[in-house]
PyMOL Python script that loads the backbone (N, CA, C, O; Angstrom):
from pymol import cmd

cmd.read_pdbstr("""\
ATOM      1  N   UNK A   1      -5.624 -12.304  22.582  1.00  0.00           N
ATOM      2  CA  UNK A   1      -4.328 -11.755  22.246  1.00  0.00           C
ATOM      3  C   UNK A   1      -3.481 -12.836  21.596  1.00  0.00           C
ATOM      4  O   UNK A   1      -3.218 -13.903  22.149  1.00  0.00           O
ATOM      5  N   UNK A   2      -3.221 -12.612  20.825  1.00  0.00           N
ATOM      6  CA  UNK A   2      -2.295 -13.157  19.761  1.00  0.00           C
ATOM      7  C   UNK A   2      -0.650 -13.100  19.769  1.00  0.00           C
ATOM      8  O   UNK A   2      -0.111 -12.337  18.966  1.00  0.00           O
ATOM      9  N   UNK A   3       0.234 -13.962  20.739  1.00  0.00           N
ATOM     10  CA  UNK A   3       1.203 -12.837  20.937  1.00  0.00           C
ATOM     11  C   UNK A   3       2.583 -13.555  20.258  1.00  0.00           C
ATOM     12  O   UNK A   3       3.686 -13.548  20.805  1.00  0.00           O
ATOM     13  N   UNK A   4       2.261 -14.218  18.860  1.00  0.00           N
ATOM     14  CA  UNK A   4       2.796 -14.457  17.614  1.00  0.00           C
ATOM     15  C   UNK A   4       2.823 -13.218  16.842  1.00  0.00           C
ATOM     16  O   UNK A   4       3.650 -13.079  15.942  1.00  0.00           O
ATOM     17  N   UNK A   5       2.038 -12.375  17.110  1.00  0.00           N
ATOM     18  CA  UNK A   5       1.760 -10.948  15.699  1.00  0.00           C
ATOM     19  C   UNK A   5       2.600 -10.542  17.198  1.00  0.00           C
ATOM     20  O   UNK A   5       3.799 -10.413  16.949  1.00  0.00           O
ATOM     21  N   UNK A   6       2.359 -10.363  18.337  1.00  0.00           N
ATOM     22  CA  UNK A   6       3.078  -9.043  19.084  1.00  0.00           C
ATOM     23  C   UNK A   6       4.472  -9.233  19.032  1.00  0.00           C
ATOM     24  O   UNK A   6       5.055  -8.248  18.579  1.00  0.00           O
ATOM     25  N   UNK A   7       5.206 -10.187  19.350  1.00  0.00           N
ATOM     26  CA  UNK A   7       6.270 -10.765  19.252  1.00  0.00           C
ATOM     27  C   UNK A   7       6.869 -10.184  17.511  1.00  0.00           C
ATOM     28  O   UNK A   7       7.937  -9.585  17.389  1.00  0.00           O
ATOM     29  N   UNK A   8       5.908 -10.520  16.254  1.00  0.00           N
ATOM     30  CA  UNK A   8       6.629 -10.028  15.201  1.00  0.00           C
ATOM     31  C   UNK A   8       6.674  -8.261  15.314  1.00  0.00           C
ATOM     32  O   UNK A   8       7.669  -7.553  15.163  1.00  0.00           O
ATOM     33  N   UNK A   9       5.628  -7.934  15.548  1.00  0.00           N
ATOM     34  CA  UNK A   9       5.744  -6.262  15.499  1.00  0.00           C
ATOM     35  C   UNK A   9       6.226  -5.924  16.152  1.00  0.00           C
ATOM     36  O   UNK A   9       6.583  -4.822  15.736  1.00  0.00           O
ATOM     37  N   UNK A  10       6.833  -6.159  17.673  1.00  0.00           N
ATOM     38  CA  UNK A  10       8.133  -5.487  18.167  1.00  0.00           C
ATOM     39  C   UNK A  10       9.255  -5.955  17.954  1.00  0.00           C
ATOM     40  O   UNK A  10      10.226  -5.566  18.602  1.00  0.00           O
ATOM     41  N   UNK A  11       9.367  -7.084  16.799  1.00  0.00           N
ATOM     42  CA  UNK A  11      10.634  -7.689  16.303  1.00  0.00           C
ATOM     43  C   UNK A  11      11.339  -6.386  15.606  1.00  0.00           C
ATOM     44  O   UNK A  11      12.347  -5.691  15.735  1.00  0.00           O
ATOM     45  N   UNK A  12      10.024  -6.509  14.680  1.00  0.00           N
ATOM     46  CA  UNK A  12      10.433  -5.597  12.978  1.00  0.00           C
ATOM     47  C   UNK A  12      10.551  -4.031  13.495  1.00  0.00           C
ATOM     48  O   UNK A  12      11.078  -3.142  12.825  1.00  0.00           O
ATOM     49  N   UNK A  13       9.996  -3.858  14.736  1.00  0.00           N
ATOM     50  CA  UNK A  13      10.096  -2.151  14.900  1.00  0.00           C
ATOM     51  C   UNK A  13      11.094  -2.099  15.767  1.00  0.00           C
ATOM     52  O   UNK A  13      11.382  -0.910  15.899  1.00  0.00           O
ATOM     53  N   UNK A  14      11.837  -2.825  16.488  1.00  0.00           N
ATOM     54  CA  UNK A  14      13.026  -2.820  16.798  1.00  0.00           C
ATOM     55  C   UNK A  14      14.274  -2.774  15.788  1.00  0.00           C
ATOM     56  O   UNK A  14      15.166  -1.927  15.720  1.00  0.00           O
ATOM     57  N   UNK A  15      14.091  -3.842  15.084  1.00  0.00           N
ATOM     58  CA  UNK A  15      14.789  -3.359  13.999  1.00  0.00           C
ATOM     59  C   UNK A  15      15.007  -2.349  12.716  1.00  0.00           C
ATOM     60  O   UNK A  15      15.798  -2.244  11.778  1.00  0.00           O
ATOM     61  N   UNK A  16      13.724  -1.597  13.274  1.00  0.00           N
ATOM     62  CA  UNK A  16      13.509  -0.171  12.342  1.00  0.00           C
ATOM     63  C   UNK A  16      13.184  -1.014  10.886  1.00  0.00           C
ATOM     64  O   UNK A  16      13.313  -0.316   9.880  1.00  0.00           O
ATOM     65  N   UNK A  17      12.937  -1.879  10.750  1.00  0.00           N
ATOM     66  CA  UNK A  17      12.233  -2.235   9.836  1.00  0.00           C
ATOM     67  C   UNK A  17      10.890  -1.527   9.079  1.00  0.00           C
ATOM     68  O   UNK A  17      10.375  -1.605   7.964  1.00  0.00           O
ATOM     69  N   UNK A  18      10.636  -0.826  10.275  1.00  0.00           N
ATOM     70  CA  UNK A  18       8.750  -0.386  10.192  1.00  0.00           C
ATOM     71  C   UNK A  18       9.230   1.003  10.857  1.00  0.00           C
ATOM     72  O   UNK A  18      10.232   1.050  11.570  1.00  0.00           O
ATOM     73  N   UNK A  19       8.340   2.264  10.532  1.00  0.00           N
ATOM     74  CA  UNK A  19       8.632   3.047  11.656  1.00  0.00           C
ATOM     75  C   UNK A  19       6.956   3.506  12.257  1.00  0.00           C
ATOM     76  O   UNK A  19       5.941   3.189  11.637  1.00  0.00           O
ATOM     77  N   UNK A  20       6.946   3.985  13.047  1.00  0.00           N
ATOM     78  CA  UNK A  20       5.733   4.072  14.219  1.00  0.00           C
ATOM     79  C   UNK A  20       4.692   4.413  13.898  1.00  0.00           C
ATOM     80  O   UNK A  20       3.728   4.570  14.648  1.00  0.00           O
ATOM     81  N   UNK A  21       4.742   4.653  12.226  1.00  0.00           N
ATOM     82  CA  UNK A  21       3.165   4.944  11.389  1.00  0.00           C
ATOM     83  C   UNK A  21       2.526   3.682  11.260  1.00  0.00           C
ATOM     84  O   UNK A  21       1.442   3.183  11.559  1.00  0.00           O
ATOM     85  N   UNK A  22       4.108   3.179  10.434  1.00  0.00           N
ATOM     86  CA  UNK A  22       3.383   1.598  10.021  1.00  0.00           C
ATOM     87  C   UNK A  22       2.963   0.991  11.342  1.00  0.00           C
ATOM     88  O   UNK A  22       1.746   0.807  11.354  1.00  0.00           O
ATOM     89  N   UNK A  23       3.671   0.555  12.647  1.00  0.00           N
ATOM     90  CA  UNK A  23       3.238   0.086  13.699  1.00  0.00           C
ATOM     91  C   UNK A  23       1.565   0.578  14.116  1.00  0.00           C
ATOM     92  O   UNK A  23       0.637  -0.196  14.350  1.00  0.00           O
ATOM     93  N   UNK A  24       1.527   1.793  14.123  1.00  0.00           N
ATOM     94  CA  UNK A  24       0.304   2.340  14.282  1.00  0.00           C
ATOM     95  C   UNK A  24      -1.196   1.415  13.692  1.00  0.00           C
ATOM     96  O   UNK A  24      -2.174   1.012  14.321  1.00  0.00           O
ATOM     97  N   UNK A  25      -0.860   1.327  12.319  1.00  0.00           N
ATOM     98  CA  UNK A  25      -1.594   0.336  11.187  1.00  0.00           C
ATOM     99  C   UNK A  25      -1.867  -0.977  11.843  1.00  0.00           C
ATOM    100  O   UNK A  25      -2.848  -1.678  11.593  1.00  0.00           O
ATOM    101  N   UNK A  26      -1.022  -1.226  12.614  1.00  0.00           N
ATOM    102  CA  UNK A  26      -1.389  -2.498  13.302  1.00  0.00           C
ATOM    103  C   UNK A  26      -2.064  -2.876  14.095  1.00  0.00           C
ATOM    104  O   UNK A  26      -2.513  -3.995  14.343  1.00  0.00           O
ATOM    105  N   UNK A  27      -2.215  -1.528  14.731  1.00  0.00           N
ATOM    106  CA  UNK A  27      -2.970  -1.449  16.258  1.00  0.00           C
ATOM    107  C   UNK A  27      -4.725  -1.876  15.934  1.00  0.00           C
ATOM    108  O   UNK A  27      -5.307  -1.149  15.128  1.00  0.00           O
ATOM    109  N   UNK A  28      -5.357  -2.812  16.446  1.00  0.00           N
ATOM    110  CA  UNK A  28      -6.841  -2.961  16.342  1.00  0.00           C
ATOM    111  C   UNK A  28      -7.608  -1.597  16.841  1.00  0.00           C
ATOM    112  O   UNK A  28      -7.510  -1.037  17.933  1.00  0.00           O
ATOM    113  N   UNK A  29      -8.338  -1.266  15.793  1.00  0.00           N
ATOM    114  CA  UNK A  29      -9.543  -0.608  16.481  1.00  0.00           C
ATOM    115  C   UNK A  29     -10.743  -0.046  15.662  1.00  0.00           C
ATOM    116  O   UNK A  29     -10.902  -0.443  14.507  1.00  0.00           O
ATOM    117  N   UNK A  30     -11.663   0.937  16.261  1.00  0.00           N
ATOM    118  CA  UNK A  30     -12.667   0.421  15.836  1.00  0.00           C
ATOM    119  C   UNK A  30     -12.946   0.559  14.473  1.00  0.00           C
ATOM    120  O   UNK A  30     -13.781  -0.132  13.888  1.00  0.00           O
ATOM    121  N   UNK A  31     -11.968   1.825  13.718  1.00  0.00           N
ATOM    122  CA  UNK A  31     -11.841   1.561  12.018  1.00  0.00           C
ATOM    123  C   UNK A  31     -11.154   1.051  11.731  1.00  0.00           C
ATOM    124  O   UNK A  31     -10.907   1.155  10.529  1.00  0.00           O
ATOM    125  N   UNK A  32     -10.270   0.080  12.566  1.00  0.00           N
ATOM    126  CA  UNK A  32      -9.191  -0.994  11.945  1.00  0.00           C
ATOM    127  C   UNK A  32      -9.763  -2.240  12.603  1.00  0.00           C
ATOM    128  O   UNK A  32      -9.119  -2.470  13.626  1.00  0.00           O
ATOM    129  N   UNK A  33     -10.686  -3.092  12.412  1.00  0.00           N
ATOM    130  CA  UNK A  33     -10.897  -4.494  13.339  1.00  0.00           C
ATOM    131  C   UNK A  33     -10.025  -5.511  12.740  1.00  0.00           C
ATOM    132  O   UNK A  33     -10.213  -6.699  13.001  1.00  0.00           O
ATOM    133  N   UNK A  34      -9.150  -5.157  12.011  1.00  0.00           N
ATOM    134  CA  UNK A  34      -8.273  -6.527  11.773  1.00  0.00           C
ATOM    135  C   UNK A  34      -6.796  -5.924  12.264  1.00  0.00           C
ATOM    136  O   UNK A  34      -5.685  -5.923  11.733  1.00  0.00           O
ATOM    137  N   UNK A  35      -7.274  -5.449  13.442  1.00  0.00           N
ATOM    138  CA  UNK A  35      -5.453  -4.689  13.434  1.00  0.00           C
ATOM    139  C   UNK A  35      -5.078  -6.015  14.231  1.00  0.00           C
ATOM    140  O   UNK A  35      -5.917  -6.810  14.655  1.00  0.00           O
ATOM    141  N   UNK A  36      -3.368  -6.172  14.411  1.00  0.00           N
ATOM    142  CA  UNK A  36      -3.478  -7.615  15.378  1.00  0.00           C
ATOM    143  C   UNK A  36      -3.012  -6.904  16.663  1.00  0.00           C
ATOM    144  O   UNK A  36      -3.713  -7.602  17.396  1.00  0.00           O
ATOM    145  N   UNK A  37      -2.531  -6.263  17.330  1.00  0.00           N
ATOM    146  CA  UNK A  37      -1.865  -5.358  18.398  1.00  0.00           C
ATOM    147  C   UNK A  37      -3.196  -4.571  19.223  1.00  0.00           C
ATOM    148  O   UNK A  37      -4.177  -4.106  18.642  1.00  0.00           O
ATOM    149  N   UNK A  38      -3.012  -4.553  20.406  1.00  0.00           N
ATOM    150  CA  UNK A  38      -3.427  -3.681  20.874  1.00  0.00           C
ATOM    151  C   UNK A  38      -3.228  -2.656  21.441  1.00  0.00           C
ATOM    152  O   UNK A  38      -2.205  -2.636  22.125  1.00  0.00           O
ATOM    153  N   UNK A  39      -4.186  -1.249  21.407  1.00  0.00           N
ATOM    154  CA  UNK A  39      -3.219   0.011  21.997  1.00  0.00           C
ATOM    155  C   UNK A  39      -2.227  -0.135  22.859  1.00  0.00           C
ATOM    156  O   UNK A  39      -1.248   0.578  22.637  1.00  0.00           O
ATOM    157  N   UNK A  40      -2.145  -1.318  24.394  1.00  0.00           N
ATOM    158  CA  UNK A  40      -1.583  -1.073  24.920  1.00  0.00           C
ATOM    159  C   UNK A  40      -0.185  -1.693  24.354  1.00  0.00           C
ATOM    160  O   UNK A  40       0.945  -1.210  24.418  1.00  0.00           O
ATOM    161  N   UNK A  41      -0.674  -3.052  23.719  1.00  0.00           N
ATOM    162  CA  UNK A  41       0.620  -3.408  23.366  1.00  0.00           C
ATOM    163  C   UNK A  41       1.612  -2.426  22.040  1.00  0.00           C
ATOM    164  O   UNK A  41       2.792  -2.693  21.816  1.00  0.00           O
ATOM    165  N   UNK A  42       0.867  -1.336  21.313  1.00  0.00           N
ATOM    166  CA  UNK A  42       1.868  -0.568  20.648  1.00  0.00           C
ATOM    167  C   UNK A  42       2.643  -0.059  21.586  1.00  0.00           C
ATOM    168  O   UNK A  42       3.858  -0.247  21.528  1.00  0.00           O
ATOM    169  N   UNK A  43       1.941   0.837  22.842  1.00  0.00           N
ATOM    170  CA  UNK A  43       2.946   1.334  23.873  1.00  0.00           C
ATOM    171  C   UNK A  43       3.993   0.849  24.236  1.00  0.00           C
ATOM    172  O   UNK A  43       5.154   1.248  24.327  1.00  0.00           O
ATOM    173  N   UNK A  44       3.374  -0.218  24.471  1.00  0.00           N
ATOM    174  CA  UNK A  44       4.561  -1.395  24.960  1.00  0.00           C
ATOM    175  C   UNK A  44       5.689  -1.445  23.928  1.00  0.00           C
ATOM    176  O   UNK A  44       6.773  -1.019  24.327  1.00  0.00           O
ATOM    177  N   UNK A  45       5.624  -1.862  22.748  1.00  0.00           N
ATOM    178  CA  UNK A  45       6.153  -1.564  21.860  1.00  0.00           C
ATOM    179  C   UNK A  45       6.930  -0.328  21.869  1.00  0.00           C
ATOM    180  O   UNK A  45       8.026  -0.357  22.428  1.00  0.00           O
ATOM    181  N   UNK A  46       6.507   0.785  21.314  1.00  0.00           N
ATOM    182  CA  UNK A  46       6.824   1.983  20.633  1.00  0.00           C
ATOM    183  C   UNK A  46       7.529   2.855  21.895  1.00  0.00           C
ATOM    184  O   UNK A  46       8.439   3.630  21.601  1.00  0.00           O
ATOM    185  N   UNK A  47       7.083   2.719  23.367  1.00  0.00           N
ATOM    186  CA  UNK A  47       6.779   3.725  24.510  1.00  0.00           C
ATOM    187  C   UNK A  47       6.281   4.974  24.314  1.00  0.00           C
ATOM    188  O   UNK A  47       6.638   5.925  25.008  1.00  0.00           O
ATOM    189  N   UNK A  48       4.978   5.116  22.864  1.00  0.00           N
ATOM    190  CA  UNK A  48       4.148   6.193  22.708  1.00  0.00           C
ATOM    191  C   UNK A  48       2.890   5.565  22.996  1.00  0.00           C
ATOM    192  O   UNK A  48       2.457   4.479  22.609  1.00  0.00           O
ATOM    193  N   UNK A  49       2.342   6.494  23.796  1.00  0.00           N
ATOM    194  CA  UNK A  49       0.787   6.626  23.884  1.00  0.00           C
ATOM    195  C   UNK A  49       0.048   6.405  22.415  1.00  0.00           C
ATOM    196  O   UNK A  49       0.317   7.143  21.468  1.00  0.00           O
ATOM    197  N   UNK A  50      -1.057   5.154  22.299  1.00  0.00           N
ATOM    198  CA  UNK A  50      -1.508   5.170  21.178  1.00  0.00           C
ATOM    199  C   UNK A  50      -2.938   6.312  20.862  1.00  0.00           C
ATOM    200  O   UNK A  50      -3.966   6.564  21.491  1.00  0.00           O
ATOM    201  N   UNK A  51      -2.280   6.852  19.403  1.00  0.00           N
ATOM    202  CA  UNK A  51      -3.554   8.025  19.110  1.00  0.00           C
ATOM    203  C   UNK A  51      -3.781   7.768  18.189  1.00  0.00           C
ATOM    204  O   UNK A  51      -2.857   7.237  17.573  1.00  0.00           O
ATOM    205  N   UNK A  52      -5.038   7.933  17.486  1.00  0.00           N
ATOM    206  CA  UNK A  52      -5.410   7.300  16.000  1.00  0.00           C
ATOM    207  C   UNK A  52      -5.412   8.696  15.340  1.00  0.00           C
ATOM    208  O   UNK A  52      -6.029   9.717  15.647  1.00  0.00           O
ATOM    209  N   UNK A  53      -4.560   8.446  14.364  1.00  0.00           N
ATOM    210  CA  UNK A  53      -4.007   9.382  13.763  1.00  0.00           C
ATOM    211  C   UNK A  53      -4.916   9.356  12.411  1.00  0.00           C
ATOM    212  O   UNK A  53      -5.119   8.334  11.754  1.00  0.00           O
ATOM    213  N   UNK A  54      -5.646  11.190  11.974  1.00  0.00           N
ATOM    214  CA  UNK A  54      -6.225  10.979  10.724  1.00  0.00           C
ATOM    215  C   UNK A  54      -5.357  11.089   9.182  1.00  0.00           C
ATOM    216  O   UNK A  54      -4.369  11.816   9.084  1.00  0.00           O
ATOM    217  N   UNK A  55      -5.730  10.498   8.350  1.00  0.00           N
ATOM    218  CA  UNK A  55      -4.819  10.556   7.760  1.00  0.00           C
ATOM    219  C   UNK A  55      -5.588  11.334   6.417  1.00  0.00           C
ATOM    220  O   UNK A  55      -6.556  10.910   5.785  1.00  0.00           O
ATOM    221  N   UNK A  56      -4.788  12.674   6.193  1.00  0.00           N
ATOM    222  CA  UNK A  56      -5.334  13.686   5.139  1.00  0.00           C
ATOM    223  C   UNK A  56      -5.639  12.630   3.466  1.00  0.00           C
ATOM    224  O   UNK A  56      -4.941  11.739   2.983  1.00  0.00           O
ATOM    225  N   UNK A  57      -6.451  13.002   3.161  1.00  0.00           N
ATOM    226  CA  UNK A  57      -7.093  12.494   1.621  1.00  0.00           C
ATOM    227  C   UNK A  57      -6.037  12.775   0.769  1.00  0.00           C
ATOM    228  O   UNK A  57      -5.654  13.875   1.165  1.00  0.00           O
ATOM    229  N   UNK A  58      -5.241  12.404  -0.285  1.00  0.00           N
ATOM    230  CA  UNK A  58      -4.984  13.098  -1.180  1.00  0.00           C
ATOM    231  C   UNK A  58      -5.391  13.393  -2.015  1.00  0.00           C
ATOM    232  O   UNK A  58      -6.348  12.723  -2.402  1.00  0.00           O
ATOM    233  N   UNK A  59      -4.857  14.852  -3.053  1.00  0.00           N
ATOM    234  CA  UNK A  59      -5.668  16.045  -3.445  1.00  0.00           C
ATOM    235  C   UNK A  59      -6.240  14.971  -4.579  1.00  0.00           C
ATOM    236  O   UNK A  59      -5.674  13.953  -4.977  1.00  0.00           O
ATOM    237  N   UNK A  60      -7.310  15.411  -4.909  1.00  0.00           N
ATOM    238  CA  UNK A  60      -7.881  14.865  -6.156  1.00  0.00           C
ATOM    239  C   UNK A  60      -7.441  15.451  -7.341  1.00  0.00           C
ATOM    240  O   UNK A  60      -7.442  16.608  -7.761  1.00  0.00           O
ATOM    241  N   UNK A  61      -7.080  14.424  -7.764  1.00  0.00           N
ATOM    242  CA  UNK A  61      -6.827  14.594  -9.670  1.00  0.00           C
ATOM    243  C   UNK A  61      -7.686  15.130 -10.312  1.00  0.00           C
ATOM    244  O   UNK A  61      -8.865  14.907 -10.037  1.00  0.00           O
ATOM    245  N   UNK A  62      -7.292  16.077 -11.458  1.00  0.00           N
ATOM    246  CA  UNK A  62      -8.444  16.427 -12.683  1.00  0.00           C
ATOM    247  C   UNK A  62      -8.690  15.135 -13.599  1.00  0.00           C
ATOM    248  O   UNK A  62      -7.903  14.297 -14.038  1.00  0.00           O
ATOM    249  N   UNK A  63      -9.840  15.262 -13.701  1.00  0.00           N
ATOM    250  CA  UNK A  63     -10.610  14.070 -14.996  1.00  0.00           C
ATOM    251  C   UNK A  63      -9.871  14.609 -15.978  1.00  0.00           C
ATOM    252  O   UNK A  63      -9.930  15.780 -16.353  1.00  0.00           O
ATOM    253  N   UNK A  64      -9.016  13.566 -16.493  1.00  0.00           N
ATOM    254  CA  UNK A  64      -8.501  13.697 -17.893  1.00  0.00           C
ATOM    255  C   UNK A  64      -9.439  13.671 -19.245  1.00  0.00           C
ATOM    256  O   UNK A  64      -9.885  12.563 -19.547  1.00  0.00           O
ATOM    257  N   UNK A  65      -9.736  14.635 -19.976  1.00  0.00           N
ATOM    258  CA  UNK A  65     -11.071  14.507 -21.237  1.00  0.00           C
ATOM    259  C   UNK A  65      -9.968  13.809 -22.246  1.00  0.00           C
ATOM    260  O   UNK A  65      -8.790  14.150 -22.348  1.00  0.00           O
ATOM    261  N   UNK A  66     -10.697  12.645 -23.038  1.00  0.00           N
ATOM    262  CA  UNK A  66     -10.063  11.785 -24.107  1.00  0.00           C
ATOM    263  C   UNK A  66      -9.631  12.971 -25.057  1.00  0.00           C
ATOM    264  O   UNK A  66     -10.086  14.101 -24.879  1.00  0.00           O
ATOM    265  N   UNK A  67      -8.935  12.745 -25.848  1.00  0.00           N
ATOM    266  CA  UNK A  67      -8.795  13.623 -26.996  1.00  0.00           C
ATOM    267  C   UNK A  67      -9.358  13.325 -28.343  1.00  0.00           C
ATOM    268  O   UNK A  67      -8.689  12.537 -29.012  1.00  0.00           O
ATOM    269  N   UNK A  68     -10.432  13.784 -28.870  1.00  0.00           N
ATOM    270  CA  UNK A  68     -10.506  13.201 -30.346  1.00  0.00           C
ATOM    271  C   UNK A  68      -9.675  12.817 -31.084  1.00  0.00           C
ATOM    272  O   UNK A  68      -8.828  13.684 -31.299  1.00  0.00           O
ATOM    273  N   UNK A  69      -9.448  11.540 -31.787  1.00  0.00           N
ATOM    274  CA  UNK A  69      -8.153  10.703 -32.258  1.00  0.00           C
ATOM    275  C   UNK A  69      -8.723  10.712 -33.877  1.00  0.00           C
ATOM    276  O   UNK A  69      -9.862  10.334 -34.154  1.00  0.00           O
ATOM    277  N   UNK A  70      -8.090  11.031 -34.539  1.00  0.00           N
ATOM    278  CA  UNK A  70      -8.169  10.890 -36.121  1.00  0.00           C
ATOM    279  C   UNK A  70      -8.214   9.520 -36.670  1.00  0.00           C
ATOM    280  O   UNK A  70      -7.457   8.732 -36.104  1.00  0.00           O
ATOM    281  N   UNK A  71      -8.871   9.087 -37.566  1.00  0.00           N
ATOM    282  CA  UNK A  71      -9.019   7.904 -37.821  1.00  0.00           C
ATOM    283  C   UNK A  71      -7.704   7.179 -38.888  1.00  0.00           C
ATOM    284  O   UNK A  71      -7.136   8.017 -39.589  1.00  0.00           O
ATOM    285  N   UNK A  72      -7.343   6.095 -38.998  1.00  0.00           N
ATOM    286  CA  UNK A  72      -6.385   5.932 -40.076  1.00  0.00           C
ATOM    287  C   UNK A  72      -6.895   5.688 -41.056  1.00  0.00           C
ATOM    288  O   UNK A  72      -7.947   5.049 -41.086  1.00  0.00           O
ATOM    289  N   UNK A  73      -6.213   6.185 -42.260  1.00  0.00           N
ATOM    290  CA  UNK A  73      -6.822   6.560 -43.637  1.00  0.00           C
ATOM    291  C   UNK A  73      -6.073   5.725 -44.709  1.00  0.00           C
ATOM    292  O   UNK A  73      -6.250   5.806 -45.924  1.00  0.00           O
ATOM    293  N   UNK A  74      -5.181   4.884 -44.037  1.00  0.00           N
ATOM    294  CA  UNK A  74      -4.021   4.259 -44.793  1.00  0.00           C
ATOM    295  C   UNK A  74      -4.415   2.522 -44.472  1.00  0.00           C
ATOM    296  O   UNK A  74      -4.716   2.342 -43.292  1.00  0.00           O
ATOM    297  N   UNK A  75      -4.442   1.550 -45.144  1.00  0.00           N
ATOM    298  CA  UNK A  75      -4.584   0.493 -44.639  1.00  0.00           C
ATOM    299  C   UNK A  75      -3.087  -0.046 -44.237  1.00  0.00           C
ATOM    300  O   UNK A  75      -1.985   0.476 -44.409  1.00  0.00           O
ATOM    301  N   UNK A  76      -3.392  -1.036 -43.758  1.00  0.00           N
ATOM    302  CA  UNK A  76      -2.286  -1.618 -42.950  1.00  0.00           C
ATOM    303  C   UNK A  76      -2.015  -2.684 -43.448  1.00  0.00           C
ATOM    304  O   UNK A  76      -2.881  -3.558 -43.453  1.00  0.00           O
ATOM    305  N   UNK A  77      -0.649  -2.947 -44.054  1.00  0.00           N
ATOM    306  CA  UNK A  77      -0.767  -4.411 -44.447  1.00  0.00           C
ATOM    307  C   UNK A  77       0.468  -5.016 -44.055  1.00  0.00           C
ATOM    308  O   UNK A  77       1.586  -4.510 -43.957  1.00  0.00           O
ATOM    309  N   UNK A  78      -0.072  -6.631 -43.767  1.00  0.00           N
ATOM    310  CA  UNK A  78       0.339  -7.494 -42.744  1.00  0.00           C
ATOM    311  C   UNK A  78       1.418  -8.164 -43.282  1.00  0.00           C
ATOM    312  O   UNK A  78       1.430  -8.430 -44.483  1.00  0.00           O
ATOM    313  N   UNK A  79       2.634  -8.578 -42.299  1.00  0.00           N
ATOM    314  CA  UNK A  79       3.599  -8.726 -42.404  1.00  0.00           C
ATOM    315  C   UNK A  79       3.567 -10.041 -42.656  1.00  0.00           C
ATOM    316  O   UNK A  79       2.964 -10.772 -41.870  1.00  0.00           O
ATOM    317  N   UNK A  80       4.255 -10.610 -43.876  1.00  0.00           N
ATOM    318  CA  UNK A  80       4.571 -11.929 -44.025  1.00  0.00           C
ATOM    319  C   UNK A  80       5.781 -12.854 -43.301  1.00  0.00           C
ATOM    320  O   UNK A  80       6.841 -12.264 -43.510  1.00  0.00           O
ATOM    321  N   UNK A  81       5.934 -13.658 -42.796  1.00  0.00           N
ATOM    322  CA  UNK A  81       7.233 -14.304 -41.783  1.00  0.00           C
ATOM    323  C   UNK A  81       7.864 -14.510 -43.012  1.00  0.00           C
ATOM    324  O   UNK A  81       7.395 -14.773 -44.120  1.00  0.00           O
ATOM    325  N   UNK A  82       8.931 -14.357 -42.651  1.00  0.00           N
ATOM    326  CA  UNK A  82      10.426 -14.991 -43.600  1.00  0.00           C
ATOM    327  C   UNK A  82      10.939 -16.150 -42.801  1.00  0.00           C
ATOM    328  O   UNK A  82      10.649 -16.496 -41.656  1.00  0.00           O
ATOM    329  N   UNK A  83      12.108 -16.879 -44.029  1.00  0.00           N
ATOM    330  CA  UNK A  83      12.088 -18.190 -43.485  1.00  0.00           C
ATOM    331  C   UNK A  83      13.804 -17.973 -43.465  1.00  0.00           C
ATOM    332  O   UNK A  83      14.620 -17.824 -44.374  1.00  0.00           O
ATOM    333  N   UNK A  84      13.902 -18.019 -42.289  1.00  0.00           N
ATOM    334  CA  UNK A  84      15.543 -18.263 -41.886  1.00  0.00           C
ATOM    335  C   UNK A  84      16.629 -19.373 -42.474  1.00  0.00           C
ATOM    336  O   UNK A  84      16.695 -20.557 -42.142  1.00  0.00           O
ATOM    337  N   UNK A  85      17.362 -18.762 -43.318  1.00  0.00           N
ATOM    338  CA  UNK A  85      18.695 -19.561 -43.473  1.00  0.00           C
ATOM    339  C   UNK A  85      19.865 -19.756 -42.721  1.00  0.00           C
ATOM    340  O   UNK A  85      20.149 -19.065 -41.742  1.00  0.00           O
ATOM    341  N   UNK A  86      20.494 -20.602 -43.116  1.00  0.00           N
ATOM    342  CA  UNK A  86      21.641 -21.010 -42.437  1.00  0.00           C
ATOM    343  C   UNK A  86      22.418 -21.316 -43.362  1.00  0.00           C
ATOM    344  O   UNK A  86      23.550 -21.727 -43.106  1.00  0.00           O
TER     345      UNK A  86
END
""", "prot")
cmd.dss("prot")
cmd.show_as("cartoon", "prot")
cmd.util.cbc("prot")
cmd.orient("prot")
């Protein structure tokens, strides 16, 4: 136990800095092994029972198809610098 990270995460969630999702994120487990908190210490924290909450996918985007782009038919010609007076 690490209780430099516990000490900051009930700093910042006291101060509503974070609210009890983000705290959640913190909590170690077994699809989070770098969480720094542990369930009990979110409780401790939060005074909610820790539940690992799933979190819905969002909807998938349509594949955007390129658009056929017309080619330029005009050449391009390059700008010469001018020389500043004073």
């Amino acid at each position: 136990m690490n209780n430099d990270n516990f000490n900051f995460w009930k700093m910042v969630y006291d101060m509503k800095a974070i609210d009890i999702n983000t705290l959640r994120q913190a909590v170690k487990t077994t699809s989070n092994p770098y969480g720094e908190i542990t369930e009990e210490q979110f409780k401790e924290i939060s005074g909610v029972d820790f539940e690992v909450k799933e979190t819905t996918p969002a909807p998938a985007t349509p594949q955007i198809q390129p658009q056929q782009t017309t080619p330029v038919t005009q050449p391009v010609t390059p700008v010469q610098p001018q020389q500043v007076t004073q």
